[in-house]
Structure formats: structure tokens, C-alpha cells
N, C-alpha and C positions, 0 to 999 in steps of 0.2 A: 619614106615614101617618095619616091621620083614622080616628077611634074613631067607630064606632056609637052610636047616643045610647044604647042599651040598655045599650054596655058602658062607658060614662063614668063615670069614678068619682065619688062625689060633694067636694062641695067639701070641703075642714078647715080650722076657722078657723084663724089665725096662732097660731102658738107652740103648734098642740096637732098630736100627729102627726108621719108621716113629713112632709117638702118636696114642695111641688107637684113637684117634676123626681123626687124617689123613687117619688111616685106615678105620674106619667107613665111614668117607664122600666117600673113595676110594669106597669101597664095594656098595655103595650105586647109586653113580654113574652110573656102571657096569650094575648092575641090575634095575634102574629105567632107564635108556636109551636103554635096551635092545633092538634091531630089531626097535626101531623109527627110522633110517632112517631122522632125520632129525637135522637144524641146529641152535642153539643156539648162537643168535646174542646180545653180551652184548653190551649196550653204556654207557658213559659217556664224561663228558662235560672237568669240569676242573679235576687236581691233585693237589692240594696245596702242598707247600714247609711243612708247619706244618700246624695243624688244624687251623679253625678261632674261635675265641670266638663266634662269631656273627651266624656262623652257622656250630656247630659241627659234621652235619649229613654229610657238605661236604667232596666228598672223598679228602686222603691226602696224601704224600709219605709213609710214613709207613703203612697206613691201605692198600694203594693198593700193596704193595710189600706184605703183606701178602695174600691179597685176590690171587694177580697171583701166588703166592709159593705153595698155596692150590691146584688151580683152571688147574695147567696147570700140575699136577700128574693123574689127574681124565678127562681130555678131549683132544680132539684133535684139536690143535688150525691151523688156516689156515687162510690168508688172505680172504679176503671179495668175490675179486676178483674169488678164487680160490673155496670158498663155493658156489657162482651164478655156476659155472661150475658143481660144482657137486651134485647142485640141479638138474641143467639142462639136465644131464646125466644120472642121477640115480644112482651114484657112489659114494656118500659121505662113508665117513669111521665112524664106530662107535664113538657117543659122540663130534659129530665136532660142533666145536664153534668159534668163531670169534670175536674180541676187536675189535669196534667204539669209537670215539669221535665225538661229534658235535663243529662245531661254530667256532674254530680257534685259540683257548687260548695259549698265549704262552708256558704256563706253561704244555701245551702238550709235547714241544721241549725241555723245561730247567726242565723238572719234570719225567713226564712219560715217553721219552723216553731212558734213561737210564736205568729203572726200567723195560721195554722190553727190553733192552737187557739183563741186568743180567739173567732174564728169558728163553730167548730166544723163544720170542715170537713172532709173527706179529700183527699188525695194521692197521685199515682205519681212516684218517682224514677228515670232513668233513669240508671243508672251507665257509665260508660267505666272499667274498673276500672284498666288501664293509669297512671293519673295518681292514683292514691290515694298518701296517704303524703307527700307533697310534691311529687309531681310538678307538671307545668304542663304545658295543653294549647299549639300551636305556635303557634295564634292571638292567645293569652293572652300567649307571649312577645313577639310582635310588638307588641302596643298595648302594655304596658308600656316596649319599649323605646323606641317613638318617640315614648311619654310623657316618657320621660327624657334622649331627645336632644337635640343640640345645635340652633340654627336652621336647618341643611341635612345631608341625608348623601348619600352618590353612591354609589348600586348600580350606575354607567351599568356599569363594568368587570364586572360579572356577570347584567347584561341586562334589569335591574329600574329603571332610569331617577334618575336627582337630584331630589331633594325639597326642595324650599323648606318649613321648620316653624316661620316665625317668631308663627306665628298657631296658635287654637284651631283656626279653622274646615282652616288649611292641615295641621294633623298628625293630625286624622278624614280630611282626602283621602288622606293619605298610606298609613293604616291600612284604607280601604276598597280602595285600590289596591293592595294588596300583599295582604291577603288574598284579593282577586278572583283575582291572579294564580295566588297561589302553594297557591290551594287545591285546582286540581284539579292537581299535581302528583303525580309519582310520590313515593311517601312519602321515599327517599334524597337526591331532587333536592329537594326541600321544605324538609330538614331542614336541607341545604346552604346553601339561599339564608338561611335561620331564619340560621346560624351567622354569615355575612357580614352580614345585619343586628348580628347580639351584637359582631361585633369591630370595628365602628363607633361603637358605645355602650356601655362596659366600665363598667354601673351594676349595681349589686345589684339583684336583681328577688328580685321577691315571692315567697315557698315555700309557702304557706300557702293561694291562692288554692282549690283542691281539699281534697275531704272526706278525714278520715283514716278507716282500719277501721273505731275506733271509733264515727264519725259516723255511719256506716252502719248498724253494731249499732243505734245510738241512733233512727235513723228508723224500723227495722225493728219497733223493739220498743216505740214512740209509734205506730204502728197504721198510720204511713207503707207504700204499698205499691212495693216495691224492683222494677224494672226493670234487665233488658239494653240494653247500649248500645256492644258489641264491648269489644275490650280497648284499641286504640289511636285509634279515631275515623277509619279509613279511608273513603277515597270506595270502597264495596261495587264500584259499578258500573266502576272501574279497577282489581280486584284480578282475579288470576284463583281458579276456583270453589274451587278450595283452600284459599286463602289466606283468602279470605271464610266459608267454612266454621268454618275455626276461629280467627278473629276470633269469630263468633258463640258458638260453641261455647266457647270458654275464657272468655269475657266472662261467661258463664252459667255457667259450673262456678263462677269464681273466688268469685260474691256469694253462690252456694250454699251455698259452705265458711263465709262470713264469716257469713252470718245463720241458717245451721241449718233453711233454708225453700226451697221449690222458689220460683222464680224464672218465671214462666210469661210474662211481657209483655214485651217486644220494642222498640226506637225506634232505625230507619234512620239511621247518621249524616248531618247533612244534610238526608237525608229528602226529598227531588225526586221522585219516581217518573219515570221514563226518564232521569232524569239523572246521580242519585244512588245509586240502588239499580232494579235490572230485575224483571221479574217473575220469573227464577229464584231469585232472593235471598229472593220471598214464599216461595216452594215449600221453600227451605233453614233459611225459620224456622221451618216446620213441623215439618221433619226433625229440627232439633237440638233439639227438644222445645217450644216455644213454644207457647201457645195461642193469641196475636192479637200483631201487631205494627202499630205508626202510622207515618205518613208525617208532611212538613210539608206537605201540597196543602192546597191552602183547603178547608173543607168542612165539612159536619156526617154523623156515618155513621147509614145504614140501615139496618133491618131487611132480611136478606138482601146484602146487599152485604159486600166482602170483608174477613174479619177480621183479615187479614194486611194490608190498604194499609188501616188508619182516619187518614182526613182532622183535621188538627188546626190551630187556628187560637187567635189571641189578636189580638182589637179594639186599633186605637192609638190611638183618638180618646179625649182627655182629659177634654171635656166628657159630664155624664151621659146626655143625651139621644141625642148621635151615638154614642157607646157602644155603647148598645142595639139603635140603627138598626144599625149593624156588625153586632152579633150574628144577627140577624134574617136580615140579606141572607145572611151565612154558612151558616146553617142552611138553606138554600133552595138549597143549592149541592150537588153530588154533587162528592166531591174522593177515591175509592177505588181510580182505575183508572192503570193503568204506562199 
């Protein structure tokens, strides 16, 4: 995208100043947000201490201190909370954006949030309360275990196919395949095949991977704002209305109890709209007291559009400039509707 000579910033000599490319992304910012009026909801899940081998695209402390060092020169950052109201109103302030996390990872607490405050930045948490305490989500068991397996295993006998793991690249195929599969499963037949994975690979796995209560207390009470995210991380859209109900419902009581504070934000697991969760799931986060809940669709939300499906997204381009260009094209996106 080419700048206006009117809005080209001026040159700075070497060694004084932001970087040509901070300024760029700055300028770019400025002018592709122009008068959208609207609000730019990043997520993400975990922060890792250092990268993984196993999968280097996840984000990590250094890449995300750089991403927020960039990101919060160029936007207006605001609790979650505080973006719903100024959807609501029609009053958001230019370039306003907003950090999620999903699912409850500790390394929220012993990771990223530090990394906001150096920033000085805000947050929403979105808890599965389900897995507090030590638990581990089913996903989380599966990459662990085929982290720790041997160079082949054979689910052929329970329908899930032989895997070759003698390689990095071959045991990310293995863990993309098996979570594709075994995700939209009925939660018993899921846990099933979970188990026939474990009794192929009898390796200690990690207890620790999820927040404990008191991590929670600890977000809540650093200004962190705590989110619903059901109790067990069901596909909403495979459960019947009951059972989704109070998934939502008990998910919301339980972080009630733990932080002493109504609980008003909302995050679909999964988060598909027609896939993942329908639009009567919107209507049910209404009911069980919710004020807004987000989807994963691409998108940036608008004034007037619906508070219950907000569009969220997180750029994966590493370099600073395509970053921005991401950000941009996202914001120009409508991502609200089942």
C-alpha cells in the first residue's frame, strides 16, 4: 500500500529513533485504520518460555515481546471488556485493539504476563475451568505423547491409521492428523482413542501444562480480565442444548467462585461459527448471563454488529511490515455472522 506524500513520515537519521520498518508499520497503521471505527481482537493460546523444536510457529517469550513492542506503538489497546462498551456506544477510539488468550495455560501467568506488564498493556483470559489443578486438555495429551513416542505407532486396530515418527516434520503430521480426526468426536469416543494413544506410549506426561486456582486469583487481581470458556472444551455444535447449556453455565459459576467477580465475556471453544458453535449457542450466552462472546472467524468487529459472534484474529507473518499488512486486510474483513 503506497502512502500519500501528505502522510509520509519524515526521514530519521540513523541511530536516532524508531527503525524505518517501526515507522513504516506506524504510518501504515494510521492510514489503513483510518475512520473504521472498528475493533481488532487478537488471540492467542499459549506463550512459551523458549521455542519448541516440535513446533516452531508457536508463539514464545521473545517473539511475543517483540510482536507487543511493535503492536502497542500503532494501536490502541483496551480491555475486552472495555472494547464491548465501545462497540456498544459507538465510541471506540481510533485503531483499538484488544489481547485474548484461550483455554487457561499456565504459561499465561508465568510467561505472558509479565511481558504485559513491561508493555503496559491489558488482557482477557479465557478459562476452561475443567483442566485447572493439573489437569490436561486431550490435545495437549496427544502432542506430548507423540512427542515421546517411539519412531512408529499403529492405531490401524482402532481406526486411526500407523504413523511413521522417525522425523520432526513426520510426528507434527502425526499430531495434525489425529487431532483433525479425533476432534470433532463424541467427547467418550475421543477420550477412547486419547487412551489407545497413552497405552502405546507409557511415558510421564506433563501435569503442570494448565493454570492452577491460584494462577487465576493471580490474573484477576494484576488487572487481567477472566473469561468463560465452558468447563470441559466441548464442540457446543455436537452437544445437545442441555448439555451446552451447562457446559456454559458451570464454566461461569465455577471462575465466579474462584475470583469473587462476575465473569461477563464469553470464548466459543474452537470458535467456527456454523461449525463449532450455531447461532443458538449466541442466544444461550445471553441467557446464562454473558454480556459478549468471540468466535475464531477472521475479522475485525463493528459498531452495531453482533456482540455475541466478535471476530478474532492473530497475524503469522514474522516480518514487521507483512504483519501490519495482515493486520489491515483483517480489519476490512466482517467475520460476526453463524
Amino acid at each position: 500500500m503506497l502512502l500519500e506524500r501528505s502522510q509520509r513520515l519524515p526521514a530519521v537519521p540513523a541511530g536516532q529513533g524508531p527503525g524505518l520498518s517501526a515507522l513504516a508499520c506506524r504510518a501504515l497503521a494510521r492510514v489503513g485504520f483510518a475512520g473504521s471505527g472498528r475493533l481488532s481482537i487478537l488471540i492467542f493460546h499459549r506463550v512459551l518460555p523458549q521455542p519448541d523444536p516440535l513446533f516452531p510457529d508457536e508463539m514464545h517469550a521473545a517473539r511475543f515481546d517483540a510482536q507487543l513492542g511493535q503492536l502497542k506503538h500503532s494501536f490502541n489497546f483496551m480491555s475486552l471488556g472495555e472494547g464491548v462498551r465501545g462497540l456498544r456506544s459507538g465510541k471506540l477510539p481510533p485503531r483499538a485493539a484488544c489481547i485474548t488468550f484461550d483455554d487457561g495455560y499456565a504459561d499465561n501467568a508465568e510467561v505472558a504476563l509479565p511481558i504485559l506488564h513491561k508493555h503496559g498493556l491489558p488482557a482477557t483470559v479465557f478459562v476452561a475451568t475443567g483442566f485447572l489443578d493439573g489437569g490436561r486438555m486431550w490435545n495437549d495429551t496427544v502432542i506430548e505423547l507423540i512427542r515421546r513416542a517411539p519412531d512408529a505407532i499403529d492405531l490401524g486396530p482402532h481406526g486411526y491409521g500407523r504413523f511413521a515418527l522417525g522425523t520432526v516434520a513426520e510426528r507434527r503430521a502425526a499430531i495434525a492428523s489425529l487431532l483433525n480426526t479425533l476432534k470433532y468426536l463424541p467427547l467418550a469416543a475421543r477420550l477412547d482413542a486419547v487412551d489407545a494413544v497413552r497405552a502405546l506410549v507409557p511415558a510421564a506426561l506433563p501435569e503442570n501444562l494448565m493454570m492452577t486456582s491460584s494462577q487465576v486469583r493471580q490474573l484477576h487481581q494484576a488487572g487481567i480480565e477472566i473469561g468463560g470458556h465452558t468447563v470441559n472444551h466441548p464442540i457446543l455444535a455436537r452437544m445437545d442444548d442441555a448439555g451446552a447449556r451447562r457446559e456454559m453455565a458451570d464454566g461461569k459459576d465455577a471462575l465466579e467462585g474462584l475470583i469473587g467477580a462476575p465473569v461477563r465475556l464469553f470464548a466459543y471453544p474452537n470458535g467456527k461459527p456454523g461449525q463449532d458453535y450455531l447461532s443458538r449457542h449466541a442466544a444461550m450466552a445471553r441467557e446464562v448471563g454473558f454480556e459478549a462472546a468471540v468466535s475464531t472467524s477472521w475479522g475485525a468487529a463493528r459498531p452495531g454488529g453482533d456482540l455475541f459472534q466478535l471476530p478474532r484474529f492473530t497475524p503469522w507473518d514474522r516480518k514487521p511490515l507483512r504483519f501490519m499488512l495482515r493486520m489491515v486486510q483483517n480489519a476490512r474483513r466482517n467475520g460476526d455472522t453463524v
